[in-house]
C-alpha positions as CSV (number, residue, x, y, z in Angstrom):
1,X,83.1,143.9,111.7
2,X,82.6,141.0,114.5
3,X,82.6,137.6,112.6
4,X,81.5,134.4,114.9
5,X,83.6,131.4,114.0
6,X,81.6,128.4,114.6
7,X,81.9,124.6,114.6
8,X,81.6,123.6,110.7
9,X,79.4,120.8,109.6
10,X,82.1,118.0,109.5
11,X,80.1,114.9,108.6
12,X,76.5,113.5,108.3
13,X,76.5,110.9,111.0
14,X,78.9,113.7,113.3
15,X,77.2,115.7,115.9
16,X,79.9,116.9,118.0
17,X,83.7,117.6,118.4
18,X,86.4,118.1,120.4
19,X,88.6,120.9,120.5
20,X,91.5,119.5,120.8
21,X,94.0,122.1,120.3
22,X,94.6,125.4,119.5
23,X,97.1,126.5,116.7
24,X,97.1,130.6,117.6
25,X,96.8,132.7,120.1
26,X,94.2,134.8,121.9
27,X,94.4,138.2,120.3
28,X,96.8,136.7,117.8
29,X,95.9,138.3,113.9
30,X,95.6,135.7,111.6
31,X,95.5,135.5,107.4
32,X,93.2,133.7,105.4
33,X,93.3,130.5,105.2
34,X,95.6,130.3,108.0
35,X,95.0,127.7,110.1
36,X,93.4,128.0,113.7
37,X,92.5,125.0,115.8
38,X,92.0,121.4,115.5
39,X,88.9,119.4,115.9
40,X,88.6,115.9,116.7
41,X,85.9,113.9,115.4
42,X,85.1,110.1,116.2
43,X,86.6,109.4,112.7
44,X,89.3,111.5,112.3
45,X,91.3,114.8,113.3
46,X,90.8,118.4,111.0
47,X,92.3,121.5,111.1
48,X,90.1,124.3,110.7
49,X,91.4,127.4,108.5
50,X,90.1,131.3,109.1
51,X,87.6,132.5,106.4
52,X,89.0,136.1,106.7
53,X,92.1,137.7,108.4
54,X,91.6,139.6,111.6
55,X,92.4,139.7,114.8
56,X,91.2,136.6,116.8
57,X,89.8,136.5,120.5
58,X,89.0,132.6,121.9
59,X,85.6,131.8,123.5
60,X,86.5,127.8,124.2
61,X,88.9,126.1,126.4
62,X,91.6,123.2,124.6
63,X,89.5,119.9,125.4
64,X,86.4,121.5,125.3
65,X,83.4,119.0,124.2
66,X,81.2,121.2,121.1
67,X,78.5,120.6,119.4
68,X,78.3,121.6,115.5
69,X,77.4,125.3,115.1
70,X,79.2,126.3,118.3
71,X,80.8,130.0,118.7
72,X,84.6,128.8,119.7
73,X,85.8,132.5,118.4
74,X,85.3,135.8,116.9
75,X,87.5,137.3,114.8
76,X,87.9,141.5,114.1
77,X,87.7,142.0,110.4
78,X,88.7,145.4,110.7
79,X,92.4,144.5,112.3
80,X,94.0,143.2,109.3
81,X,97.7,141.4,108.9
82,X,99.9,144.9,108.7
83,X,103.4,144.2,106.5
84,X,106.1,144.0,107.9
85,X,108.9,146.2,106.2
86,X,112.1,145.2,105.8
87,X,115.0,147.3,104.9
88,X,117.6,146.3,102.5
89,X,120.6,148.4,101.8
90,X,121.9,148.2,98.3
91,X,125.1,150.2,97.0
92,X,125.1,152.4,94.3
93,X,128.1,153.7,92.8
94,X,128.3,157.5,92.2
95,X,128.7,157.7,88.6
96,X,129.1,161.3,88.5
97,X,132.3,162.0,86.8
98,X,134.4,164.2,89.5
99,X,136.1,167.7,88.9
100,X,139.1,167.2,87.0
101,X,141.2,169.0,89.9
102,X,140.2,167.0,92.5
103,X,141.5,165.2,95.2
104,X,142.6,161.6,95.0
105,X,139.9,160.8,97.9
106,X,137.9,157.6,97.7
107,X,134.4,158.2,96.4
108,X,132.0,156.4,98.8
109,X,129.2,154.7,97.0
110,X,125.8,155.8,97.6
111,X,123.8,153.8,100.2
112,X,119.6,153.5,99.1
113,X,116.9,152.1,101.0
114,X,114.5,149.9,99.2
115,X,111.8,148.6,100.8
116,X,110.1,145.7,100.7
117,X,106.7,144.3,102.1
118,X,106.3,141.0,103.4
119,X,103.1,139.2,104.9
120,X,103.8,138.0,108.4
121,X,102.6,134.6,109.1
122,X,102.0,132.5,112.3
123,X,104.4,129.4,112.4
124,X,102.2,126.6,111.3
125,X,102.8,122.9,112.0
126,X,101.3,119.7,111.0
127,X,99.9,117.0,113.6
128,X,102.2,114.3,113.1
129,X,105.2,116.8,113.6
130,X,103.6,118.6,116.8
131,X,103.0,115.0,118.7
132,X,106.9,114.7,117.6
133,X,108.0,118.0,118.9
134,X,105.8,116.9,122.3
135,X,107.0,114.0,123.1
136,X,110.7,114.8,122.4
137,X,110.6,118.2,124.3
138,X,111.7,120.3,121.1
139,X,110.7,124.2,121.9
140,X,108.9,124.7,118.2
141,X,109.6,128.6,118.4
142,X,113.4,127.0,117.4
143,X,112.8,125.6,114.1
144,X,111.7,126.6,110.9
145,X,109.8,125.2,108.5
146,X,110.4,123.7,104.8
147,X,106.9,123.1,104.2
148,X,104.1,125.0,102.1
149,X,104.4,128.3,103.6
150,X,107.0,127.8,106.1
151,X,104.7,125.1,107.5
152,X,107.5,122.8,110.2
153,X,107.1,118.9,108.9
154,X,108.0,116.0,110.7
155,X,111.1,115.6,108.8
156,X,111.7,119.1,110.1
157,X,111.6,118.5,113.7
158,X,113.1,114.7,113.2
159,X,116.5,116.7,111.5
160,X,116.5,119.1,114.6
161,X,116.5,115.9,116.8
162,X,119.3,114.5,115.2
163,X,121.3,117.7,115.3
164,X,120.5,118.3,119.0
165,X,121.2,114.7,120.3
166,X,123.3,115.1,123.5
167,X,124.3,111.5,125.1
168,X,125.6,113.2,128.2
169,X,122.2,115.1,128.8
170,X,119.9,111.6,128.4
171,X,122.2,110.0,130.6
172,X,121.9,112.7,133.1
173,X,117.9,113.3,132.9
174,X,117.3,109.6,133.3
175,X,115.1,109.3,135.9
176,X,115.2,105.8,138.0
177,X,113.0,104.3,140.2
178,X,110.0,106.6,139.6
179,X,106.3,106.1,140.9
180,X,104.1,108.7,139.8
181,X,101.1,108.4,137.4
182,X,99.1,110.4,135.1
183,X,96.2,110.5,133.2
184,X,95.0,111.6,129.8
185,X,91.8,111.7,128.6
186,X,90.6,109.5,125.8
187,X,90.1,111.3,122.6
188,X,86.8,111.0,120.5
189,X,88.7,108.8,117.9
190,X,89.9,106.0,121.0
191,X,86.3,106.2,122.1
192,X,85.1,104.9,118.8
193,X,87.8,102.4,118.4
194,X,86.9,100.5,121.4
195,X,83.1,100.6,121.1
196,X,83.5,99.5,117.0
197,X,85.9,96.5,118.2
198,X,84.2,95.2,121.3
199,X,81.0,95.2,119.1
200,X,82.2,93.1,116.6
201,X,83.9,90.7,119.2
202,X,80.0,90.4,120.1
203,X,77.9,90.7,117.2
204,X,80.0,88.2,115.0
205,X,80.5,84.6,114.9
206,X,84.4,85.8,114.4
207,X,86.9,83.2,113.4
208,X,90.3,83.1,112.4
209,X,92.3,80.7,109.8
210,X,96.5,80.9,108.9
211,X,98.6,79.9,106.5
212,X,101.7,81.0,105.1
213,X,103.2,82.1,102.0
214,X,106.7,81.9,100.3
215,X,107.8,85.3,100.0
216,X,110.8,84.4,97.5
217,X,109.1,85.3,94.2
218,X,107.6,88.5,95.0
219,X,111.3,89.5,96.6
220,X,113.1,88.5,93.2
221,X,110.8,91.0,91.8
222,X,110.9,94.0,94.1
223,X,115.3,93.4,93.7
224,X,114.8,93.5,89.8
225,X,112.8,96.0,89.3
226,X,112.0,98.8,92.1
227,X,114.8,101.0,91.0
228,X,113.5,101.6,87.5
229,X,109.4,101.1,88.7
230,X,110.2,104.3,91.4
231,X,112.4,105.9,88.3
232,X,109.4,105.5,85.8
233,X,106.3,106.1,88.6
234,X,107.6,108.2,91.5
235,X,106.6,105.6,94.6
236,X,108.4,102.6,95.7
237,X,107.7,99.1,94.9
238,X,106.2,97.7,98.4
239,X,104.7,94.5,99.5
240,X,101.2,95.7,99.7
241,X,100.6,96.5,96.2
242,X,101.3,92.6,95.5
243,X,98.5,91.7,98.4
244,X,95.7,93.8,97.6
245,X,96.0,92.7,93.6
246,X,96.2,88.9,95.1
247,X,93.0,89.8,97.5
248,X,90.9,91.6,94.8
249,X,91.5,88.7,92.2
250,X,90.7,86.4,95.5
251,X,87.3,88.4,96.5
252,X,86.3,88.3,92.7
253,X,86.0,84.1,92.8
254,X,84.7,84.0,97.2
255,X,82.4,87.1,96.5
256,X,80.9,86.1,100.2
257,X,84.9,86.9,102.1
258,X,83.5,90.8,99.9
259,X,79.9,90.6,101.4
260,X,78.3,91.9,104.9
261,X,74.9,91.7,106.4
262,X,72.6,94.2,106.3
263,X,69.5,93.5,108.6
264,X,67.4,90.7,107.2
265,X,70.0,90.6,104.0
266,X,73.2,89.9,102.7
267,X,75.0,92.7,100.1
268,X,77.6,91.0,97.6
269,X,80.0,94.1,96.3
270,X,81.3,93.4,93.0
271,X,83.8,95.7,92.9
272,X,86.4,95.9,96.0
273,X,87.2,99.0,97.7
274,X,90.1,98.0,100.1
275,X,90.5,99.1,103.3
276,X,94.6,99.7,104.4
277,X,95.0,99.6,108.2
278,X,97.2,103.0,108.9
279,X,98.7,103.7,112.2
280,X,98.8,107.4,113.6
281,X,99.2,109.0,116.5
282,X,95.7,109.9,117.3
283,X,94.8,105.6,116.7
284,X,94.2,103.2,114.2
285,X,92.6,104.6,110.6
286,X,91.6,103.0,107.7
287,X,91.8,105.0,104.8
288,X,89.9,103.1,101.4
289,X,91.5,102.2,98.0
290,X,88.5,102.4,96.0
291,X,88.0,100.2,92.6
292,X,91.3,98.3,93.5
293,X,90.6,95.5,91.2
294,X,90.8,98.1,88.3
295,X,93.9,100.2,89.3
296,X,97.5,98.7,87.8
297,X,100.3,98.1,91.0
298,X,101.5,102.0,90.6
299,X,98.1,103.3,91.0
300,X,97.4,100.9,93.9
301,X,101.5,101.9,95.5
302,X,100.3,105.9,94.5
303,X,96.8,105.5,96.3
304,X,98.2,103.9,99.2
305,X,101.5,106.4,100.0
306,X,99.2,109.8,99.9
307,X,96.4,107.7,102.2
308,X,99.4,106.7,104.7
309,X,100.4,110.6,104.9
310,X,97.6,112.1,105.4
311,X,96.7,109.5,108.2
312,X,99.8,110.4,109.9
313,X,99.9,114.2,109.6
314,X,95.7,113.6,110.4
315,X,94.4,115.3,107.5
316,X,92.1,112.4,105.9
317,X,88.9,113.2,105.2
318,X,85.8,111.2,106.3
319,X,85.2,110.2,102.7
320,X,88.5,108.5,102.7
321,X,87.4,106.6,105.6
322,X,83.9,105.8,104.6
323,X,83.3,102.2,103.4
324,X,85.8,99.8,102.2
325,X,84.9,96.2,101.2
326,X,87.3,94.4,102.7
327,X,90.5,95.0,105.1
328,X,94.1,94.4,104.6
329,X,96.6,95.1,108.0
330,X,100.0,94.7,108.3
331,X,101.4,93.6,111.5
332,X,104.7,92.7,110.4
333,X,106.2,96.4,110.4
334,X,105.7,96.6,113.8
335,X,107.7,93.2,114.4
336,X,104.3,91.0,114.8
337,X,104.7,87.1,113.9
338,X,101.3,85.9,114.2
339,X,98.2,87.6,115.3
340,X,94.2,87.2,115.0
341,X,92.8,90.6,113.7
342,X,89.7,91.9,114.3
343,X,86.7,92.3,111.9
344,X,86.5,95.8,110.4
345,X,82.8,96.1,111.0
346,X,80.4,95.8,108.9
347,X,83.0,94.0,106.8
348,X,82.9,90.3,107.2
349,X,86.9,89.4,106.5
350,X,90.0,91.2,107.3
351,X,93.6,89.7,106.1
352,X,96.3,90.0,108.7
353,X,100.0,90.2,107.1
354,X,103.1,89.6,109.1
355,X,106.3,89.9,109.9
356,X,108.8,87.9,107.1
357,X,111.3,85.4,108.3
358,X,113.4,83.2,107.3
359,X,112.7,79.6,108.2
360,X,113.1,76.2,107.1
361,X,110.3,74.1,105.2
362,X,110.9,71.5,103.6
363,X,110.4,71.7,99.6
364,X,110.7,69.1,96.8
365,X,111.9,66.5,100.0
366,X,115.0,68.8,101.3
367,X,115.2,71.4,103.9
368,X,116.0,74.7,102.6
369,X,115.6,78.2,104.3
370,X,112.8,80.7,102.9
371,X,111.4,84.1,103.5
372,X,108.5,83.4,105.2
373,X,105.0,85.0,106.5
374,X,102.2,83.6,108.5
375,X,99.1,85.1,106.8
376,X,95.9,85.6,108.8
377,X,92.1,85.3,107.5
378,X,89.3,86.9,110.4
379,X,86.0,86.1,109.2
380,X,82.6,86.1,110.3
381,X,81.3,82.8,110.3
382,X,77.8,83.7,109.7
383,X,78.0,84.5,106.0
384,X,81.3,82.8,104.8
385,X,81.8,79.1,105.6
386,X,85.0,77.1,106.5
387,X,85.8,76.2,103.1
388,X,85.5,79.0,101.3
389,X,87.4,81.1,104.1
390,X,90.4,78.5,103.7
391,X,89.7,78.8,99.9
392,X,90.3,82.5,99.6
393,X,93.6,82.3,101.6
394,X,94.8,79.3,99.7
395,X,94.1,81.3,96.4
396,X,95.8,84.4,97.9
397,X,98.8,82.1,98.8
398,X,99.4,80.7,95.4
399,X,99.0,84.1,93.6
400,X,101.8,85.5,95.8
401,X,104.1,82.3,95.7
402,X,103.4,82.6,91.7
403,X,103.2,86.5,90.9
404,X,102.7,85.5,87.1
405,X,99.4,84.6,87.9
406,X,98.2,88.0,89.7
407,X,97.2,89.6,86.1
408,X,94.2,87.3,85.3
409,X,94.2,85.2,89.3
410,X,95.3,82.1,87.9
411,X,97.6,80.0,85.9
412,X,98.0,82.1,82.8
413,X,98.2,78.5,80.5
414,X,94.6,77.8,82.4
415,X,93.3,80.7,80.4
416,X,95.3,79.5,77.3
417,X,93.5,75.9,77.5
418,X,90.1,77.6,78.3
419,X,90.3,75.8,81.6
């Protein structure tokens, strides 16, 4: 039987795709489940698996521009995976007791065949580790997999690097005072990027406040107590977990920095689904922490590690994506002191971290050095004022210089006195 593999239905608001790579070959036979191509959206990158095994013949060029319900292939449901057989040889002794008059010869054991049946599979490999692979020139035929069926992870090609490092080689291929060009084309994803980011640079009244925070207190914690927080929850103890608790407490009391517009309105959100800037090959994604005001710092650590994965290895789905109250980027991993970042449309705020460093301030009327970081505030001007823009990052500032007031969002004797 001749099934048509067509473009799936990937998203309400998404009418085509890009076909941006194929993961077999034409004629190759394929398993269920087995992954075939990928797709590229203008949200995000999928792989798309076979519904039955068969033998596979490609309609569609890589790069081709589809629209959903597209034939790309057909696949031969009567050509199915045949096992590969293997043939182990096992000794057996003789156990036959010999004739009593007989020859002291050595009785050779008795060789059986046993065999086995085992599946063939395709070598599979994730996103993040074939853009690795690329751009380092490793031949992917040479290394195997420790994934989830043998599928190669970036840690996989990363080790081969390491192992295959030749200093002589580099030196020799370097390649000095070269003046060609090339061109790429820009992916789906890159496409909406740009058009999302120079909108807002022209729809909003955008504006940008700073401060900066003492990092010492939230340090003293992470050196007391990561070891046994991974031991007893599984994830590190990271810098971002302190910010978004700091931010939701902050968007509870400024409920306009966790509003947008909508047409001839404004929508307040009282709860606050936030929205972690992830870099990835493909572009920028922002995968959503939803209900982070009511998760505790593991769940928010958790949440955050299995979003940053599947950005990078470009297997988020759109629902991940999809709305988000309010924005939190860090800048700082990549080295970045100060920056203005941009609105995350049609969010009206988006807090810009940065890189910590140690500088001098001066404290209680004496210089001392601290581990400092220029925080950032974007805002659009139309719905949140001056003051309560500087309010929210002041508020955000003393949670984070004073981590005993993140559980409530202020001074814990406050509460006491009913203040």
């Amino acid at each position: 039987m001749i099934l048509e593999l067509k473009v799936p239905t990937i998203g309400e608001s998404i009418n085509e795709v890009t076909l941006s790579k194929w993961l077999v070959k034409d004629g190759d036979i394929v398993s269920i489940d087995q992954s075939l191509c990928e797709f590229e959206s203008d949200k995000a990158t999928l792989e798309f698996p076979a519904e039955k095994a068969g033998k596979i013949k490609l309609l569609v060029k890589e790069e081709t521009e589809l629209k959903i319900g597209d034939v790309i292939a057909t696949l031969d449901t009567d050509v199915v995976p045949e096992p590969k057989v293997e043939t182990i040889t096992t000794e057996k002794e003789n156990k036959t007791e010999a004739p009593e008059k007989q020859d002291s010869k050595v009785v050779e054991p008795v060789k059986e065949e046993v065999k086995i049946s085992t599946e063939e599979h395709a070598p599979v490999i994730s996103p993040l580790a074939s853009n690795i692979a690329k751009e380092n020139k490793v031949d992917i035929q040479k290394l195997s997999g420790t994934g989830s069926s043998g599928r190669i992870t970036k840690e996989d090609v990363l080790n081969y690097i390491k192992r295959g490092v030749d200093g002589k080689e580099i030196v020799k291929n370097l390649r000095k005072n070269l003046r060609t060009q090339h061109e790429e084309k820009v992916s789906k994803l890159r496409k909406t990027i740009a058009k999302r980011l120079v909108g807002v640079k022209n729809e909003t009244a955008m504006l940008t406040t700073f401060n900066e925070v003492d990092m010492s207190a939230i340090m003293a914690i992470r050196d007391k107590h990561k070891v046994n927080f991974e031991k007893k929850f599984g994830v590190g103890l990271g810098f971002m977990s302190f910010f978004v608790k700091a931010c939701c407490n902050a968007l509870m009391e400024f409920p306009s920095v966790n509003a947008y517009f909508n047409e001839d309105t404004i929508i307040f959100n009282d709860y606050c689904d936030i929205s972690i800037a992830v870099s990835t090959p493909k572009g920028l994604v922002v995968p959503v922490v939803r209900n982070a005001e009511s998760l505790s710092m593991a769940e928010v650590e958790l949440t955050i590690k299995s979003l940053a994965v599947k950005g990078r290895d470009g297997t988020l789905s759109l629902e991940e994506m999809q709305g988000g109250t309010f924005t939190i980027t860090n800048g700082g991993v990549f080295g970045s002191l100060m920056s203005t970042p941009i609105i995350n449309a049609p969010q009206s705020a988006i807090l810009g971290m940065h890189k910590i460093q140690e500088r001098p301030i001066a404290l209680n009327g004496q210089v001392v050095i601290r581990p400092m970081m220029y925080l950032a505030l974007s805002y659009d001007h139309r719905i949140i004022d001056g003051k309560e823009s500087v309010s929210f990052l002041v508020r955000v500032k003393e949670q984070l210089e004073k981590p005993e007031n993140l559980l409530f969002g202020f001074d814990n004797i406050e509460l006491l006195l009913a203040l």
